[in-house]
TIZALUM-104636 format. One record per atom (N, C-alpha, C): residue number from 1; chain; atom name; x, y, z. Coordinates in pm, whole numbers, plus 32768, in hexadecimal, padded with zeros to 4 digits. Each point is the difference from the previous one (the first is absolute). Layout:
! residues N
<site><pos>NUM</pos><unit>A</unit><site>CA</site><x>X</x><y>Y</y><z>Z</z></site>
...
***
This chain:
! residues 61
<site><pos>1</pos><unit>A</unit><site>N</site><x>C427</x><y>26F1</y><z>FAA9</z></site>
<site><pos>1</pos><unit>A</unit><site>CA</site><x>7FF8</x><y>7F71</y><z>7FFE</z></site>
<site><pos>1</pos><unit>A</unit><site>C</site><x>8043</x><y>7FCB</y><z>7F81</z></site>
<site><pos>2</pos><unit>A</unit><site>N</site><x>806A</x><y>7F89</y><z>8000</z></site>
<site><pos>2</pos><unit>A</unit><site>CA</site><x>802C</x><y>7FF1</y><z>7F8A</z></site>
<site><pos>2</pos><unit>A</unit><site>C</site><x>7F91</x><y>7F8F</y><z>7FD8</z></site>
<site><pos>3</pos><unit>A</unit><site>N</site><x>8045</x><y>7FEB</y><z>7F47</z></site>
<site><pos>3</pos><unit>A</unit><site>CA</site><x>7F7A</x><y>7FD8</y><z>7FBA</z></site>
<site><pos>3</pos><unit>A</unit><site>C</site><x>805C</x><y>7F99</y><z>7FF4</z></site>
<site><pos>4</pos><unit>A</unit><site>N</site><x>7F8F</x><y>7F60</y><z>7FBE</z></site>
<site><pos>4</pos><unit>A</unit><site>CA</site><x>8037</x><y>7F6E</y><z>8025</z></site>
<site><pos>4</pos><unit>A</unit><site>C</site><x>8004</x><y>7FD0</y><z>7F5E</z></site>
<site><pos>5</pos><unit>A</unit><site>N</site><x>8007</x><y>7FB0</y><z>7FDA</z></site>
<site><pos>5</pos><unit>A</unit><site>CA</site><x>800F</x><y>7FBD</y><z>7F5C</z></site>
<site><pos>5</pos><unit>A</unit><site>C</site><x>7FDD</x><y>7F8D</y><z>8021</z></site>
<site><pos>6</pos><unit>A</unit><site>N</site><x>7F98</x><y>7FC4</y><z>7FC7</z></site>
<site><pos>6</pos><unit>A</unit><site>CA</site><x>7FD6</x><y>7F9A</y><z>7FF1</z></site>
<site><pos>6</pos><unit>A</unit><site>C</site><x>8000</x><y>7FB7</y><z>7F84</z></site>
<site><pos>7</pos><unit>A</unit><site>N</site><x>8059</x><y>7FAC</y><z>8005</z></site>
<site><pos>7</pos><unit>A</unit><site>CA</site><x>804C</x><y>7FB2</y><z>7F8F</z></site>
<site><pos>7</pos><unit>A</unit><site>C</site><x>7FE6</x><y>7F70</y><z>7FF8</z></site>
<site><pos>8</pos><unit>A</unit><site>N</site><x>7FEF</x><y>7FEA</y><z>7F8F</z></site>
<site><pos>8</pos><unit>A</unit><site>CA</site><x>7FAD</x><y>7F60</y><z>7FCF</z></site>
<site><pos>8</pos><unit>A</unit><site>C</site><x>804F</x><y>7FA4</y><z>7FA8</z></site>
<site><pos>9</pos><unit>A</unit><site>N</site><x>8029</x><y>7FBC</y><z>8013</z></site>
<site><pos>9</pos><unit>A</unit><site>CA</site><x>804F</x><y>7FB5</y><z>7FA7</z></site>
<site><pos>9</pos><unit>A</unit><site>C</site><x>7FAA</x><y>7F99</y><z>7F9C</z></site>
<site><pos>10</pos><unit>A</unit><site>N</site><x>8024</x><y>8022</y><z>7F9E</z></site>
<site><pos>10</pos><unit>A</unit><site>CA</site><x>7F9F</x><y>7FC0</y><z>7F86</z></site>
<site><pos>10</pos><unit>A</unit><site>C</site><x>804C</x><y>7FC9</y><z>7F9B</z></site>
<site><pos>11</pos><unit>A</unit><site>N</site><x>806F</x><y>7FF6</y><z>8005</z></site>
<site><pos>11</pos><unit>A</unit><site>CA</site><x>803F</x><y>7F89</y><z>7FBF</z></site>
<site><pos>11</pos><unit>A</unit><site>C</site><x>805C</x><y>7FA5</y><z>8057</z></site>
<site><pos>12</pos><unit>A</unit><site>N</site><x>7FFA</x><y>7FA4</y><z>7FD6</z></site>
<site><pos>12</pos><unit>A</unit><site>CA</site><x>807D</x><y>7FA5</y><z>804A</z></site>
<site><pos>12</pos><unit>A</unit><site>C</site><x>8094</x><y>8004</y><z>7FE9</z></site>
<site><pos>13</pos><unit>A</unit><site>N</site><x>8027</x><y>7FC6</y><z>8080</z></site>
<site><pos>13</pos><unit>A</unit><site>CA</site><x>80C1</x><y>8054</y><z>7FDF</z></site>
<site><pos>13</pos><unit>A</unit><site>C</site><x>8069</x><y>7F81</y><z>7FFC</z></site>
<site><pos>14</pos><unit>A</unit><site>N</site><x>7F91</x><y>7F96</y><z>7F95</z></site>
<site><pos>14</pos><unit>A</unit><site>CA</site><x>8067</x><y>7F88</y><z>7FBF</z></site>
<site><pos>14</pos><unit>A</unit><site>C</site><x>8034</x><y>8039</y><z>7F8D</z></site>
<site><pos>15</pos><unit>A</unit><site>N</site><x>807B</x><y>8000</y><z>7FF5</z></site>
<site><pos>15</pos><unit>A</unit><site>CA</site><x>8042</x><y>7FD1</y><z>7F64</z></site>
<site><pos>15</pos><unit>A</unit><site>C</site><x>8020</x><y>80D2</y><z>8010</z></site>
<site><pos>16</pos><unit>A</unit><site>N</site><x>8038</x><y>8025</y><z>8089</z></site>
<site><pos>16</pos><unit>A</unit><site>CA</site><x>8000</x><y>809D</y><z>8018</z></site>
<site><pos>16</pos><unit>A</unit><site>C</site><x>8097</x><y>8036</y><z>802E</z></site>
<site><pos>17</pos><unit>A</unit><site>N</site><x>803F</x><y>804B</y><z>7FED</z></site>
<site><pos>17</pos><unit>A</unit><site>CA</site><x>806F</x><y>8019</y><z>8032</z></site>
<site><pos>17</pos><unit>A</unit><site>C</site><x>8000</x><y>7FF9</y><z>80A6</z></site>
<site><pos>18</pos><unit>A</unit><site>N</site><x>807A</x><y>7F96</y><z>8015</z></site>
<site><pos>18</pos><unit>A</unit><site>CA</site><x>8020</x><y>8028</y><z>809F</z></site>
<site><pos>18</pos><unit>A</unit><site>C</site><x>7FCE</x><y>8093</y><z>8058</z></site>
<site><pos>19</pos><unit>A</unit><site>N</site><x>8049</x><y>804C</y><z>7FCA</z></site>
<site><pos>19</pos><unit>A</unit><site>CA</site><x>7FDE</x><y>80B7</y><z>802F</z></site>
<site><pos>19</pos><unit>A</unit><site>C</site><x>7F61</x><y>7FF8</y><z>8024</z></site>
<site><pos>20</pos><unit>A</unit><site>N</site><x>7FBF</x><y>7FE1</y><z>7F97</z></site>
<site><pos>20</pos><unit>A</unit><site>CA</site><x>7F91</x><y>800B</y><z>7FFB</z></site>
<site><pos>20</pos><unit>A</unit><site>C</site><x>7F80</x><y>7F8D</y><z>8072</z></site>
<site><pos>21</pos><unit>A</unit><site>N</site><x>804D</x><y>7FCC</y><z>7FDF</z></site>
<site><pos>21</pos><unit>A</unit><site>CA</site><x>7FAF</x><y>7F8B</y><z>807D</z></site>
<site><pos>21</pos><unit>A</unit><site>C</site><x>8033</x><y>8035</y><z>808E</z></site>
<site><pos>22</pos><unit>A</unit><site>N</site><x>806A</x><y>8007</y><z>8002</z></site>
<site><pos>22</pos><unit>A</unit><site>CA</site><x>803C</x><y>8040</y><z>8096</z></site>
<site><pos>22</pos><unit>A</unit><site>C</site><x>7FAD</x><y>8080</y><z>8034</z></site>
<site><pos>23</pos><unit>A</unit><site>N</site><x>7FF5</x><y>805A</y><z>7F91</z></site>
<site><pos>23</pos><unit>A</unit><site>CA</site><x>7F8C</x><y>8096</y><z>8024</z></site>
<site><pos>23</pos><unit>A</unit><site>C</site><x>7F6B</x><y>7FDC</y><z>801E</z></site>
<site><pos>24</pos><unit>A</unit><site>N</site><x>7FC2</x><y>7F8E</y><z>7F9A</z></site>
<site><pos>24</pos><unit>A</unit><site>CA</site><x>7F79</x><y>7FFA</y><z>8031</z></site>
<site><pos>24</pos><unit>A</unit><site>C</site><x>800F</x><y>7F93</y><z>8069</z></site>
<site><pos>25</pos><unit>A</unit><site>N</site><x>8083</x><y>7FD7</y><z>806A</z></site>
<site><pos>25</pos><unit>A</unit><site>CA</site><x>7FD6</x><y>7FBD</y><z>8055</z></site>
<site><pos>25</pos><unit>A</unit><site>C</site><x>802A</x><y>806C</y><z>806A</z></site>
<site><pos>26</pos><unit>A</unit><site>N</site><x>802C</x><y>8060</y><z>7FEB</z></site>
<site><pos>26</pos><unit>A</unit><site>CA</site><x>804D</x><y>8064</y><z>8070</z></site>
<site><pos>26</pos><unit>A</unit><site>C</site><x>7F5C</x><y>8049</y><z>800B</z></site>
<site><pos>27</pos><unit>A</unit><site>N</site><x>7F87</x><y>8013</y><z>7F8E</z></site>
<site><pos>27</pos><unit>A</unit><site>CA</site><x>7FB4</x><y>8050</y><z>8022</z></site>
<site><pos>27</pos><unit>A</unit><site>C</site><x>7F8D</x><y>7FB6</y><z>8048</z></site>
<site><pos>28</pos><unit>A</unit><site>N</site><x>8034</x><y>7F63</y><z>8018</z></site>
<site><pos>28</pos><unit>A</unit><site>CA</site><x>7F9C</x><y>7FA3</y><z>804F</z></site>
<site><pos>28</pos><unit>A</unit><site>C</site><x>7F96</x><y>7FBA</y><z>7F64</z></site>
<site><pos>29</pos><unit>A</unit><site>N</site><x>7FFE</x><y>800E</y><z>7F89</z></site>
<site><pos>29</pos><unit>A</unit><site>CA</site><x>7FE6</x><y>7FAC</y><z>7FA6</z></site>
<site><pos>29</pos><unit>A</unit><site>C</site><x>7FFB</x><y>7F83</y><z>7FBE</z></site>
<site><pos>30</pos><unit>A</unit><site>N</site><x>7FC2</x><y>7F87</y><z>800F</z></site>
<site><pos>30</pos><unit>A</unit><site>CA</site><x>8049</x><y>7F90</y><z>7FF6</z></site>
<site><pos>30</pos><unit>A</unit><site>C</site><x>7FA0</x><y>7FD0</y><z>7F98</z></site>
<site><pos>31</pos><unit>A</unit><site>N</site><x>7F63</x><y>800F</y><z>8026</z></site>
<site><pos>31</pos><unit>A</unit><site>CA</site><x>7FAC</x><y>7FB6</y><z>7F8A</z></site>
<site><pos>31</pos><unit>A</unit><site>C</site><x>7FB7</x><y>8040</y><z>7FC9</z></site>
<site><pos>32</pos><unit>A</unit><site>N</site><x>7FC9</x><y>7FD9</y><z>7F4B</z></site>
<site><pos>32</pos><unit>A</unit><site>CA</site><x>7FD3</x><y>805B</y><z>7FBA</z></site>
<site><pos>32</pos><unit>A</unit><site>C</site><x>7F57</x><y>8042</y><z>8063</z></site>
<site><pos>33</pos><unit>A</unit><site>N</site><x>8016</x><y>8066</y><z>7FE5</z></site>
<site><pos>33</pos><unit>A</unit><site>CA</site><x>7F5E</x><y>8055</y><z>802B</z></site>
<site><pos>33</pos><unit>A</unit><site>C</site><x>8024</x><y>801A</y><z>80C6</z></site>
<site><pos>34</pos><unit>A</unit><site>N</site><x>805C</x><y>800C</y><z>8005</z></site>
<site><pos>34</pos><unit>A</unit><site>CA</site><x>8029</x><y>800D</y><z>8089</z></site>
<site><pos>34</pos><unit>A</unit><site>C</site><x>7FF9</x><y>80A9</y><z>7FED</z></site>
<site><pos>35</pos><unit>A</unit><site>N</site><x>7FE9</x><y>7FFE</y><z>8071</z></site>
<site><pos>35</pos><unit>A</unit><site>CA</site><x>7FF6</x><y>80CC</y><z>8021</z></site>
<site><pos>35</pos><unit>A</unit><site>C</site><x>8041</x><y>804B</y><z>8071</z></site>
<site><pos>36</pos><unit>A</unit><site>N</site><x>8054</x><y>802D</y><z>7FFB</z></site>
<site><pos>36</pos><unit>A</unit><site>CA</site><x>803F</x><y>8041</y><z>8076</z></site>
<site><pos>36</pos><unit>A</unit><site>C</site><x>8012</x><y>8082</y><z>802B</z></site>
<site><pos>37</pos><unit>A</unit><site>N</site><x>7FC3</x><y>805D</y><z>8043</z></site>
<site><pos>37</pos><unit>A</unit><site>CA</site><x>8004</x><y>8068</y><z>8050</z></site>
<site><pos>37</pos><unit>A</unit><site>C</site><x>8099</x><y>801C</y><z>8023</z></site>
<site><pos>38</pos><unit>A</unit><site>N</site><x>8050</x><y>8088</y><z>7FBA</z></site>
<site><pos>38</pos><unit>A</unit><site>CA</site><x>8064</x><y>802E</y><z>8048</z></site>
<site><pos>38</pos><unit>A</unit><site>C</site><x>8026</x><y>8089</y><z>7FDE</z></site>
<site><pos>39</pos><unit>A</unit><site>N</site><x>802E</x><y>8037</y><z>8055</z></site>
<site><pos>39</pos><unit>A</unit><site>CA</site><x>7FF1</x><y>80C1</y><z>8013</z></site>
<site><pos>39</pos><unit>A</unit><site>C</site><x>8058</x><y>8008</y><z>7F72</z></site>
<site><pos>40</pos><unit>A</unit><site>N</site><x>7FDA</x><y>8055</y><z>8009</z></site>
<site><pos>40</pos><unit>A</unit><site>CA</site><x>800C</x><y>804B</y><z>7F38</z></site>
<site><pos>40</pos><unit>A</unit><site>C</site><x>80A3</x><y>806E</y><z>8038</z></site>
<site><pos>41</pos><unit>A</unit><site>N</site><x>8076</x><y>7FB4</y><z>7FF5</z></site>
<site><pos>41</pos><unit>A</unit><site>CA</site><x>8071</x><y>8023</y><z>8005</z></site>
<site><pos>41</pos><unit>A</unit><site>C</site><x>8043</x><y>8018</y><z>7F80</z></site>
<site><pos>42</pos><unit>A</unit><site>N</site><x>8093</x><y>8053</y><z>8005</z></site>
<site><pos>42</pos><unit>A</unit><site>CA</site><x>8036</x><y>7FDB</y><z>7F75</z></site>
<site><pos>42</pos><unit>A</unit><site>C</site><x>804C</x><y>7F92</y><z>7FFD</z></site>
<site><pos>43</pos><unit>A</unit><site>N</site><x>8008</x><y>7FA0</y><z>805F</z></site>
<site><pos>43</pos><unit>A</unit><site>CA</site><x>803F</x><y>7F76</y><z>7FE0</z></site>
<site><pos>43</pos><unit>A</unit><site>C</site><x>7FB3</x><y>7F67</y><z>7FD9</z></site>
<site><pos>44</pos><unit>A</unit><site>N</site><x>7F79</x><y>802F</y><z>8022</z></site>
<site><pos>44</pos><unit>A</unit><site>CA</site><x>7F9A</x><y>7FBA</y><z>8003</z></site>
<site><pos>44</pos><unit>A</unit><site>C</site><x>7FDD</x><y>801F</y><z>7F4D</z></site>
<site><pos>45</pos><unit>A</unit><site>N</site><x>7FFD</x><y>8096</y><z>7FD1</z></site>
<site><pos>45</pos><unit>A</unit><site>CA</site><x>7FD0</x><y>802C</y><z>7F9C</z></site>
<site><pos>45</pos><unit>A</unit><site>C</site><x>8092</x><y>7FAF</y><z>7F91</z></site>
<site><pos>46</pos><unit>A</unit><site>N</site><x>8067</x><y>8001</y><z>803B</z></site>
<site><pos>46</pos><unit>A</unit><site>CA</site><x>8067</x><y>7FB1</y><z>7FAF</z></site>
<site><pos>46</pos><unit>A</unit><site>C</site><x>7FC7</x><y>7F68</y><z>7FD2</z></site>
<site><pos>47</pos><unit>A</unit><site>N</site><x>802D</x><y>7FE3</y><z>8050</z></site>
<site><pos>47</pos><unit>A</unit><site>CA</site><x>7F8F</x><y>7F85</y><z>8006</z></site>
<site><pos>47</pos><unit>A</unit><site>C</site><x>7F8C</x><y>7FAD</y><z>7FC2</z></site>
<site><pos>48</pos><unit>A</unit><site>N</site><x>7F96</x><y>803E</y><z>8009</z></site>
<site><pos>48</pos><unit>A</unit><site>CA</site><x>7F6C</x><y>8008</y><z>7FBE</z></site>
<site><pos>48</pos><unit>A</unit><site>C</site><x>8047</x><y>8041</y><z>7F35</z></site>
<site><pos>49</pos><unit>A</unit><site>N</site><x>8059</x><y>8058</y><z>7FEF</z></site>
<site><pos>49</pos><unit>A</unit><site>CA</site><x>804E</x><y>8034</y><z>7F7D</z></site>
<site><pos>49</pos><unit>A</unit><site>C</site><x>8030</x><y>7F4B</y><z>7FFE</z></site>
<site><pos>50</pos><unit>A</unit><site>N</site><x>805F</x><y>7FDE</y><z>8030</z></site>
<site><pos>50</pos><unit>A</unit><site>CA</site><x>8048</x><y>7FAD</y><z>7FB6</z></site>
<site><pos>50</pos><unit>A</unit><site>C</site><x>7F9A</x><y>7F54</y><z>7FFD</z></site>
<site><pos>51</pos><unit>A</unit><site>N</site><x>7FA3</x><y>8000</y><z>8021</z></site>
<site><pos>51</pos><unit>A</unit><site>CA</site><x>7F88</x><y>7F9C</y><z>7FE0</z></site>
<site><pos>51</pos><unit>A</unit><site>C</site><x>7F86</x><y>8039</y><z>7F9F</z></site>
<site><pos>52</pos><unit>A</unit><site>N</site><x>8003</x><y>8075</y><z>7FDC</z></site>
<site><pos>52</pos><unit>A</unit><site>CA</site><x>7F9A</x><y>8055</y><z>7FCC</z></site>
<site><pos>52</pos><unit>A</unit><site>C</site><x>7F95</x><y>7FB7</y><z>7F78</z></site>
<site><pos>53</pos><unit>A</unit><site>N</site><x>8050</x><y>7F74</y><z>8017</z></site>
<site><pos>53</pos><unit>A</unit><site>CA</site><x>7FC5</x><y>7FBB</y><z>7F5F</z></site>
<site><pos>53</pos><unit>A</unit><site>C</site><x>7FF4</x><y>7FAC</y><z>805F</z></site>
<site><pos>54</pos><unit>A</unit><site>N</site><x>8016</x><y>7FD6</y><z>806F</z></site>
<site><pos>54</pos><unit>A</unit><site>CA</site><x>7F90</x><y>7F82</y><z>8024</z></site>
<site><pos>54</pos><unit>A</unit><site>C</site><x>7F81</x><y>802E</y><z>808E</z></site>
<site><pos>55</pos><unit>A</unit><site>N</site><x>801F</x><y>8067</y><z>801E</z></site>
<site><pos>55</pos><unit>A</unit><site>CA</site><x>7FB6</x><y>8038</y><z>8074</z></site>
<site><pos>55</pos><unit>A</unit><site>C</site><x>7F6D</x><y>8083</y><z>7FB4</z></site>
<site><pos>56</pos><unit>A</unit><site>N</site><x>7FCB</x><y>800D</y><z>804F</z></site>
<site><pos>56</pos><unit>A</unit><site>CA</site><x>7F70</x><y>8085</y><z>7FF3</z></site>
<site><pos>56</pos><unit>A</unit><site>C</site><x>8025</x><y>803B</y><z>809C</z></site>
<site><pos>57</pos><unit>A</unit><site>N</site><x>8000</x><y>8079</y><z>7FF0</z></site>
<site><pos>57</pos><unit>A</unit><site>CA</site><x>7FFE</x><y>804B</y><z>8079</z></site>
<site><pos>57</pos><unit>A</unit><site>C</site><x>7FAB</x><y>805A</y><z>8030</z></site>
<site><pos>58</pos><unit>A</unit><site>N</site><x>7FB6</x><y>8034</y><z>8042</z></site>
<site><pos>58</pos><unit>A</unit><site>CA</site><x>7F80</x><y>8068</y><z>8033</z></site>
<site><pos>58</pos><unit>A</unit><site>C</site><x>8024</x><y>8039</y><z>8092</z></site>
<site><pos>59</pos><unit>A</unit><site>N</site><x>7FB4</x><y>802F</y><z>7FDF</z></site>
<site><pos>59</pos><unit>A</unit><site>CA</site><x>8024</x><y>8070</y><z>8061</z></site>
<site><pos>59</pos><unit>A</unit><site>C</site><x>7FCB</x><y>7FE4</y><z>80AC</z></site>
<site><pos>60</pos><unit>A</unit><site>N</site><x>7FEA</x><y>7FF2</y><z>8091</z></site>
<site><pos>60</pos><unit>A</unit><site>CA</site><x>7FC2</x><y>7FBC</y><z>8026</z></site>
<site><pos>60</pos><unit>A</unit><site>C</site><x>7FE9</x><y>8056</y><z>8071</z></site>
<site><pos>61</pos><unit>A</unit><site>N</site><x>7F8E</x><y>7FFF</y><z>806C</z></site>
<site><pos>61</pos><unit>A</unit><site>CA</site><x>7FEE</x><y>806A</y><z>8081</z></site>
<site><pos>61</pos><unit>A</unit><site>C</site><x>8043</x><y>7FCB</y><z>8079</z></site>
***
């Protein structure tokens, strides 16, 4: 069974690089304390890396 990442966005993505707003909207992210469920890939894991200062990630069943 693959394993999921459950990712929280805890800062806001005003005053944020383009790149960066474009990734936490590609991972379905839009408002602070939002939480999203998605399979623990290495493009996903790219991803969740290049927000790593505004996101928390865990592990999820």
């Amino acid at each position: 069974m693959a394993k999921n990442l459950k990712i929280t966005l805890h800062h806001g993505l005003v005053n944020r690089k383009p790149n960066q707003r474009a990734t936490a909207q590609t991972l379905g992210l839009r408002k602070i304390g939002q939480t999203v469920v998605r399979e623990d890939t290495p493009a996903v894991r790219g991803m969740v890396n290049a927000l790593r200062h505004l996101v928390t990630v865990e592990e999820a069943d």
